[in-house]
N, C-alpha and C positions, 0 to 999 in steps of 0.2 A: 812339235809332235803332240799338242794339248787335243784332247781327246782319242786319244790313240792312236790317230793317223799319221804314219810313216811313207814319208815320200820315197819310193824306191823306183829303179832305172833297172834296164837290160839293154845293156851296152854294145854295138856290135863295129867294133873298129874298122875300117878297112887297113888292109891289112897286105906285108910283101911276104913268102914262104921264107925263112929261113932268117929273115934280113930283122933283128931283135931289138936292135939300137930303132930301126924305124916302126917297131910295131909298141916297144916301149913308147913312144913320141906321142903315138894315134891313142894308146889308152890312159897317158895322164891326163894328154890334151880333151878326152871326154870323160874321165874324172872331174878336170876343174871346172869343165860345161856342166856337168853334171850339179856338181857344188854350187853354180852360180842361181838354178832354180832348185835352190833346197833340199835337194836329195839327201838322204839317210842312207840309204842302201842301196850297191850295186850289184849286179854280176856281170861278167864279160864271158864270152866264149872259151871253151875246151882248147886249151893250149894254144892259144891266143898269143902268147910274146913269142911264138916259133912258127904258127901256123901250121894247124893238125895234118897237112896232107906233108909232111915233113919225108915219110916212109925211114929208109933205112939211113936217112942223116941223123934221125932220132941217137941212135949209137954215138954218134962221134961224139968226142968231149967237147969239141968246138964249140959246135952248137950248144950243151948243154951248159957251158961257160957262161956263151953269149946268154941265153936265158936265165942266165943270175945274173949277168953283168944290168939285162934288162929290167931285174926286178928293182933291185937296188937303186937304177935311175929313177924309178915309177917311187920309191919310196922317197926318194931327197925331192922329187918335184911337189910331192903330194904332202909334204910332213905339217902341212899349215894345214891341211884339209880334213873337217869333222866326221866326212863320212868313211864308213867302212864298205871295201871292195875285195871281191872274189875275182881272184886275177887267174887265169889256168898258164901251166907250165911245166915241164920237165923235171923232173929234182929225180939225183941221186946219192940214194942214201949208201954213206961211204961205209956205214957199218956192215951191212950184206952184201953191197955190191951190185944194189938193184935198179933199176928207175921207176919211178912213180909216174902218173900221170896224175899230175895234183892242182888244187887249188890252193892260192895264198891267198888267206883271208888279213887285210892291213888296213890298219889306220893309223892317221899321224904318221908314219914313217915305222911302223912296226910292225911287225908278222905276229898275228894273232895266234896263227895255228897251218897248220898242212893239212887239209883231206885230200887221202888220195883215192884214187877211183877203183870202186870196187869191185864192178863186172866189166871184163874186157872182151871185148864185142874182137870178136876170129871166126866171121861167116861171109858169106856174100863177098860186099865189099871193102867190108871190116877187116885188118891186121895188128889190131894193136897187143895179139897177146905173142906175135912176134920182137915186141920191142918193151913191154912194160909190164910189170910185175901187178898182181890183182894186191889192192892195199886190207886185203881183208885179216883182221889179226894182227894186223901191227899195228905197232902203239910202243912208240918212243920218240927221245931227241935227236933233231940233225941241227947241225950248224947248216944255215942260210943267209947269208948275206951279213955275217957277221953275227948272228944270234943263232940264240939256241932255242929251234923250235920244237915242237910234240907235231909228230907225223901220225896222225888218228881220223880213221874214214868217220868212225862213230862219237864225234866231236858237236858239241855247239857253244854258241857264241851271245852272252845273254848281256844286256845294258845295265846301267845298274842305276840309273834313273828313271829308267820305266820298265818295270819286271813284266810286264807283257811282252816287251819285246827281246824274243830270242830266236837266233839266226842259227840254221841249220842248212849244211853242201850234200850234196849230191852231183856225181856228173855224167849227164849224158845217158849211157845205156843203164845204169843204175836205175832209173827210172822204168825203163822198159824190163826189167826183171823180174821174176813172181815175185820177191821180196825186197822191195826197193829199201834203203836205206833210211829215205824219209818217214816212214813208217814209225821205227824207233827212235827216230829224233822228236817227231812230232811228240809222241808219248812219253817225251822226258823234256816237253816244255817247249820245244823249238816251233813258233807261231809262222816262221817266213823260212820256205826251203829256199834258196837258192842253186837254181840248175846250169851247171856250166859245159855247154854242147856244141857236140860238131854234126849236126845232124844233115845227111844232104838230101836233095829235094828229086824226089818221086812223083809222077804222077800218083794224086789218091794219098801220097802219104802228109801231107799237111793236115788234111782233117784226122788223120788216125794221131797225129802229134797231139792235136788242140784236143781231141777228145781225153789222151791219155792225161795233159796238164791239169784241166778241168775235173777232171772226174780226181785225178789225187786230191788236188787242191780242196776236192769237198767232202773226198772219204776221208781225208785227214784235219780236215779244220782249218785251214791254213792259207797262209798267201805263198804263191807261187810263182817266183821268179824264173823264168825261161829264157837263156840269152843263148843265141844258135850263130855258129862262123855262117859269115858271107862273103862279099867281094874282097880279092884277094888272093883266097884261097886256090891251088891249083886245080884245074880244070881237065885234066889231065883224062880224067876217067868219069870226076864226078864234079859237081855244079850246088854250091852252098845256097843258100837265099837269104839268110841271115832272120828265119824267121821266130822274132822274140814275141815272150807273152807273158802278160801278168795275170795272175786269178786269183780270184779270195772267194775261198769255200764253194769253188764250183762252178764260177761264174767269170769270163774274161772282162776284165778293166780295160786294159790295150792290149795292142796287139798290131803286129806289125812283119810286111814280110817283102823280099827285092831292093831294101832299104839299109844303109849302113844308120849308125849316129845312136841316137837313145830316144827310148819306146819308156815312157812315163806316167808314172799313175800314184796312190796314195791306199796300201794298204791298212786297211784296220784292226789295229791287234786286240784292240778294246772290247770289238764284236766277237773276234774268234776266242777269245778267253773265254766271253758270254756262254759262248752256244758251248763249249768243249764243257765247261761248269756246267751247263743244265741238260748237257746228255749225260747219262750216265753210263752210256756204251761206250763212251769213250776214256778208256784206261788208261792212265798215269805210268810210267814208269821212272815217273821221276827217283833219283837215287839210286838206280841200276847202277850195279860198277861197270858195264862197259861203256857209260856215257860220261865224260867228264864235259864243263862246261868254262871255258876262258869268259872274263868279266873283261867288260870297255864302260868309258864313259864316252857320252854324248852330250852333245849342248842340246838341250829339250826344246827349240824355238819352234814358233808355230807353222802349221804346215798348209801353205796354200792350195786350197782343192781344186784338183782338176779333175779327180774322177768322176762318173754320170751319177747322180741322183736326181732319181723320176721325179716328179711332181705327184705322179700314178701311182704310188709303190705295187696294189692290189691289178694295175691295168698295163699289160705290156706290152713296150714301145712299138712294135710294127703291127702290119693289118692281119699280117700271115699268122702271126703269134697270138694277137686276140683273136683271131675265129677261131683258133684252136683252143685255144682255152675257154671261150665260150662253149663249145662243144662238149668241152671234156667236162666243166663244169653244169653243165645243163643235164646229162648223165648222168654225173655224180647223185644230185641232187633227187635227178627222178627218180632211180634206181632206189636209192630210200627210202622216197615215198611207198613206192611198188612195193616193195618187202613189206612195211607195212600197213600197207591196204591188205595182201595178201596174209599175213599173219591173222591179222583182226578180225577178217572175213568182213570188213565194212561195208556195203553196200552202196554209200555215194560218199566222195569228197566233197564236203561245205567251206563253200570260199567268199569271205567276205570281201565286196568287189566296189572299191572305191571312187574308180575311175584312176586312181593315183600311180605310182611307180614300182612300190611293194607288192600293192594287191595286183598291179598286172603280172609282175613276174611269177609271182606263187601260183595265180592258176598258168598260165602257161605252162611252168613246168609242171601243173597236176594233168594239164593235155598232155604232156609227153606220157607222163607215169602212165597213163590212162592207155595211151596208145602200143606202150609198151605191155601190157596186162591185155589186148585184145578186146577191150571193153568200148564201149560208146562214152562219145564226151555228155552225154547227158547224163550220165551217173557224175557228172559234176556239178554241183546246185551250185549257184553262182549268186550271191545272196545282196543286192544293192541295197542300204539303209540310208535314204536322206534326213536331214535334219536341218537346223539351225543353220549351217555352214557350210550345208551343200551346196552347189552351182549350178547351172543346167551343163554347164561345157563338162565338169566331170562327172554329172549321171548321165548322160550320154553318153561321154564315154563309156564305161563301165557297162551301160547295155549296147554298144555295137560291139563292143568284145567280147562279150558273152556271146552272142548272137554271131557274130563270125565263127566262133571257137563249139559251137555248137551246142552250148552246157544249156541245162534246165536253169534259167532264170528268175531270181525270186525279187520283189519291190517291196520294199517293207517299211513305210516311212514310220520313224519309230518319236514322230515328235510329240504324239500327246502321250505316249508312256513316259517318255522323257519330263514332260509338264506335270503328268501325275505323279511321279517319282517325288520333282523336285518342290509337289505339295503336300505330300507324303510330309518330308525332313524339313519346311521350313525354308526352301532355297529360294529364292527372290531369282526372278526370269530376268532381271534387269544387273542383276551381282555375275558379271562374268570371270567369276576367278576359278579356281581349278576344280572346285566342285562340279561347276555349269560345264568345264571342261571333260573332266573323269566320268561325271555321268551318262554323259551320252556314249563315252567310249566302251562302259561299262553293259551299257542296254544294248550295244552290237556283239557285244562277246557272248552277251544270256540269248540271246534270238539267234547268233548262231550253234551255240552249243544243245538249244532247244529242238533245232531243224534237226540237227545232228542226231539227236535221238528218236525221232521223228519218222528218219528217213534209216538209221542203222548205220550211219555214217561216220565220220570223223572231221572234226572242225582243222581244216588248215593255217598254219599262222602263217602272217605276211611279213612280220615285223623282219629288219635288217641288224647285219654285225653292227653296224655304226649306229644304230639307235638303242643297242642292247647297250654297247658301251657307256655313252651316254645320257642311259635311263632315261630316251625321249620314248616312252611306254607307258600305258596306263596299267598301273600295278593289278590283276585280276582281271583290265581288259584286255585290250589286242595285245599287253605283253600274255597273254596264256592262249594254248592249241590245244589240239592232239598233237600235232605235229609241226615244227614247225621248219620251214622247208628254205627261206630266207635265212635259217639264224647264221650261217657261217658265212655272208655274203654281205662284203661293206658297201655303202649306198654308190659309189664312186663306180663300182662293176657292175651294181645293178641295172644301171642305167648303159653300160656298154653293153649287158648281155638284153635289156631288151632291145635296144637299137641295132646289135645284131638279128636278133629276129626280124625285128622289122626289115630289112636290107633282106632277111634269106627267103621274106616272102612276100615282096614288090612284086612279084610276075606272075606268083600262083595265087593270090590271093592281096589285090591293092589297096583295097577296103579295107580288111586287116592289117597292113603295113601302113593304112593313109593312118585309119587312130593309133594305134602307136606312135608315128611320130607325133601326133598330138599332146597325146600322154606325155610324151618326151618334152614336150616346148612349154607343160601345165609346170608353175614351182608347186615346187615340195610344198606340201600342208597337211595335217589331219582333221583340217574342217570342222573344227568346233565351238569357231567363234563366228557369228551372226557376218553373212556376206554382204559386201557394202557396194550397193549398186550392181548386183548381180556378180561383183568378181569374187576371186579369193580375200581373204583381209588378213589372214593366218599364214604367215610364210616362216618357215622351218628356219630357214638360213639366216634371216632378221636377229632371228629366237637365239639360237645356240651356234651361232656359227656358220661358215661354210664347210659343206663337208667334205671338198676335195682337202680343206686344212684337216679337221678331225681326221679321215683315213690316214693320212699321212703321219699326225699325230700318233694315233693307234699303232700302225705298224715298227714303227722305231721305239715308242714307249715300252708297247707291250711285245712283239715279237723280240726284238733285239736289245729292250733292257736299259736303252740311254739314257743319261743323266736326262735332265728337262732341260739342260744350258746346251747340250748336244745334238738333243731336238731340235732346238731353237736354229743352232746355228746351221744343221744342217736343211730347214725349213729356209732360212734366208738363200744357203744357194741356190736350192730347188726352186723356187720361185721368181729370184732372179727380185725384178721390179713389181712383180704382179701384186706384191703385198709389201707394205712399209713394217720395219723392227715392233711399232708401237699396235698393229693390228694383230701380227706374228703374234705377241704375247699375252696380248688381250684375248684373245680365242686359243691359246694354249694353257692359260691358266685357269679358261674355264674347262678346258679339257679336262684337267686332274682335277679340279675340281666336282665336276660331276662322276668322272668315272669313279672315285673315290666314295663319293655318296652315296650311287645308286647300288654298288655290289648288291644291296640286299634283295633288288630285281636278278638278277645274275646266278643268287646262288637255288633260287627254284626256278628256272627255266624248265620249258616246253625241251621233249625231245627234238632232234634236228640234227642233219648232215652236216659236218667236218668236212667243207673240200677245196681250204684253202690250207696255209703255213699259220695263222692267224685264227685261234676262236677262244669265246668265253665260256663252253659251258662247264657247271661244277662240277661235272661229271669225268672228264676231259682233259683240258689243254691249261685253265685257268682254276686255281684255288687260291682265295684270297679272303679274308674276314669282312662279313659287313661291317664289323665297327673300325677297319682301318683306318689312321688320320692321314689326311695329305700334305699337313703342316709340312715337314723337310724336303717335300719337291716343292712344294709350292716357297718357299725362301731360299732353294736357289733362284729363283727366276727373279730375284729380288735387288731391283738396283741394275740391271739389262735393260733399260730404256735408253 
């Protein structure tokens, strides 16, 4: 479980009605399957050692014998066994004379606790308030199987080797109620609900399940165990699927449904701490007397990942999910703009137009803005500067994109300002070091910001999230705008949202869609060192990395908080082979390295749209000291090769 990741299961046995000795067999027998790939934590289905559709046999003692007799087998089989399991069952409590519809929470051969279930579903084709008493309010000892347990709905179950991880029950219709249970578990520390249900299967009603697991799972912070009866069960009236589900914070891990056995994945409790600690909407009720908490220990070994991590964090997996998010981001984005162009009363948007990646997206989405406000794309001055390091392949580009896109087109070759400059201060044309760099960057921000007043307008910035982070900017150049319309936008999406464009206008416009993919196939460069035989000789990726690494980097460091060794390792799964340990860390250690340095780009940025989970301005999402040291992430990473 080192770095918070808790292998956890949703068990779903098959299963005889009534027959306890055989339904005992089927849930140790995938307990110890369970144990044998690492599992921490299980649930099993809603009265699972009797089989929910039990009806009026529920009453007999027989049966409710048989359902201790079965627990007790599940515990002498299982008592070698590290993991903890939510087993559902019958229990009557001899002191009122009630039945519960409970869960045995056990490990090792011990009963940790009883919750019993707190809303009893008597509609439709629900009877259980026929047979079983609601556990609300109670909170005492029964003898179970030879011990003496605490029978408490509002219970959790915390490790005491890794204080992130604490286990909280709920079953079934509990969840479907305005006030689920989980609720106040979660806010007295419980990171992993466990749901133990008989939920049967509906047309249309599988997605209203999934919606309901996911949406708790992410208004509460929390992983979400969903274990639902299936085969087995009688058929009599109604048809189980055994459809189980894991979530963490909103999002399904596995998930599975028609299928008996175990549905497996690897919650992280390390993340949900993070985020629960850095909202501050979400309220603690830790210490409440109606929550008590039983302590277990666990063996802490490590936990082999099998759940998905992208390579994309910023770019999602299917085609149907990225246009939509392209969309919805290309909106975002221009609707910004739009407000303030219309605030300013600006007259033209000034777009320094590279040929490159940035500068195509930024005016792109200034033609959306533009189009949205009812104005002509030629109030968009589209401002080409060649120099030193320009190419013909990307000032051409740059003017057939202007020139498809309709904007007023400006050519400004700024190389003997640049020469005058650098005879100005003494800078030798032949010394290519950051001076010969920053200069020329610096005489495209003053020629656009000159246009800009010129014409009553506003200087567009191009720059991206993943160059902001790692201060690849020229301090007072292309790092400053008016506005800047890339900044929330990591170079990894940028390049999906222009190739989405390109794809949405192949048919209405192929000219336009042929440069773009061009633009797409040029590498990254900022063109500022002298081109060598007409090509690029500047390439970004060379320089600082790849940035499919740094986005990746970015979002696990800075969205979710990870150590740099958790980074790391969860960079080795993601990637698989495409990267060896010793490239992994060499481009991660320049990660913190830079991002640690540059803050002091960072903390005067250009205004700019917020329309990811991910952004750095000081204004915002990120505050953080220019004088930070990186020294203590940068010595974990230390002795990792």
């Amino acid at each position: 479980m080192r770095d918070g990741f808790v292998k956890v299961a949703a068990a779903t046995p098959k299963i005889r009605v009534a027959d306890c000795r055989y339904n005992a067999e089927q849930i140790f027998t995938l307990m110890r399957q369970a144990d044998q790939q690492g599992v921490k934590v299980m649930a099993f289905p809603e009265l699972c050692l009797t089989g929910y559709t039990c009806g009026d046999l529920f009453l007999q003692p027989t049966l409710i014998k048989g359902a201790e007799e079965g627990l007790q087998t599940i515990l002498e089989a299982t008592r070698n066994l590290d993991l903890v399991a939510a087993v559902g069952l019958p229990v009557q409590d001899k002191w009122n004379n009630k039945l519960y519809n409970c869960a045995a929470v056990i490990q090792k051969g011990e009963i940790l606790g009883l919750v019993p279930k707190t809303y009893l579903p008597n509609y439709g084709e629900f009877y259980e308030g026929r047979w079983f008493a609601s556990g609300a309010g109670v909170e005492h000892c029964v003898e179970l199987c030879g011990q003496q347990v605490n029978l408490e709905a509002r219970g959790t179950f915390g490790c005491t080797g890794l204080d992130s991880l604490v286990i909280g029950v709920e079953i079934c219709e509990d969840l479907w109620a305005p006030e689920p249970p989980s609720a106040a578990l979660a806010q007295a520390g419980a990171t992993i609900i466990l749901n133990l249900s008989a939920s049967n299967e509906l047309v249309g009603k599988a997605a209203y399940r999934r919606s309901l697991v996911t949406s708790q799972s992410g208004r509460l912070v929390c992983g979400y165990v969903y274990a639902d009866a299936g085969e087995g069960e009688s058929t009599t009236d109604l048809v189980f699927t055994g459809h189980n589900m894991i979530a963490e914070n909103g999002a399904i891990l596995a998930e599975r449904r028609f299928a008996s056995g175990l549905t497996v994945s690897e919650i992280d409790v390390e993340r949900l701490v993070y985020e629960r600690r850095r909202m501050n909407t979400f309220q603690s009720a830790a210490g409440a007397p109606e929550i008590w908490r039983v302590s277990f220990d666990m063996d802490l070994a490590d936990t082999h990942l099998t759940r998905p991590v992208s390579p994309t964090p910023f770019v999602p997996g299917s085609e149907s999910d990225r246009a939509e998010r392209c969309n919805e981001i290309l909106c975002i984005a221009a609707l910004g703009l739009k407000k303030r162009l219309e605030h300013t009363g600006a007259k033209t948007a000034v777009v320094g137009l590279s040929g490159g990646l940035d500068s195509t997206l930024a005016v792109l989405i200034t033609a959306v803005a533009m189009e949205m406000l009812r104005r002509p794309a030629t109030d968009i001055i589209a401002v080409t500067m060649p120099c030193f390091g320009t190419t013909d392949r990307t000032k051409s580009n740059a003017v057939l994109l202007s020139e498809r896109l309709g904007c007023t087109l400006k050519t400004i070759d700024i190389g003997e300002a640049v020469r005058q400059h650098f005879k100005d201060i003494g800078q030798s044309m032949d010394n290519h070091d950051v001076t010969f760099e920053n200069g020329q960057a610096r005489e495209r921000t003053q020629v656009l910001m000159d246009i800009a007043n010129q014409t009553g307008g506003l200087v567009i910035g191009t720059g991206d999230l993943s160059e902001l982070a790692l201060g690849w900017c020229t301090y007072n150049g292309d790092h400053m705008s008016n506005y800047a319309v890339n900044a929330g936008i990591p170079k990894t999406l940028v390049r999906h949202l222009v190739s989405f464009i390109s794809d949405d206008k192949e048919r209405e416009d192929p000219q336009l869609s042929g440069v773009l993919t061009d633009i797409l196939d040029t590498p990254v460069s900022p063109e500022l060192l002298p081109a060598i035989q007409g090509e690029i000789a500047q390439k970004t990726e060379d320089l600082v990395g790849p940035y499919e690494l740094h986005d990746f980097y970015l979002y696990y460091a800075i969205r979710w908080g990870f150590s740099p060794r958790k980074v790391l390792r969860l960079a080795e799964h993601a990637f698989g082979r495409g990267y060896d340990r010793t490239t992994l860390l060499k481009w991660l250690r320049n990660f913190y390295r830079r991002f640690f340095s540059q803050q002091f780009k960072r903390s005067c940025l250009s205004d700019g749209p917020k329309v990811g989970s991910v952004a750095l301005s000081p204004r915002g999402d990120w505050r953080m000291p220019s004088d930070a040291v990186a020294a203590l992430w940068m010595a974990e990473l230390e002795g990792l090769e």
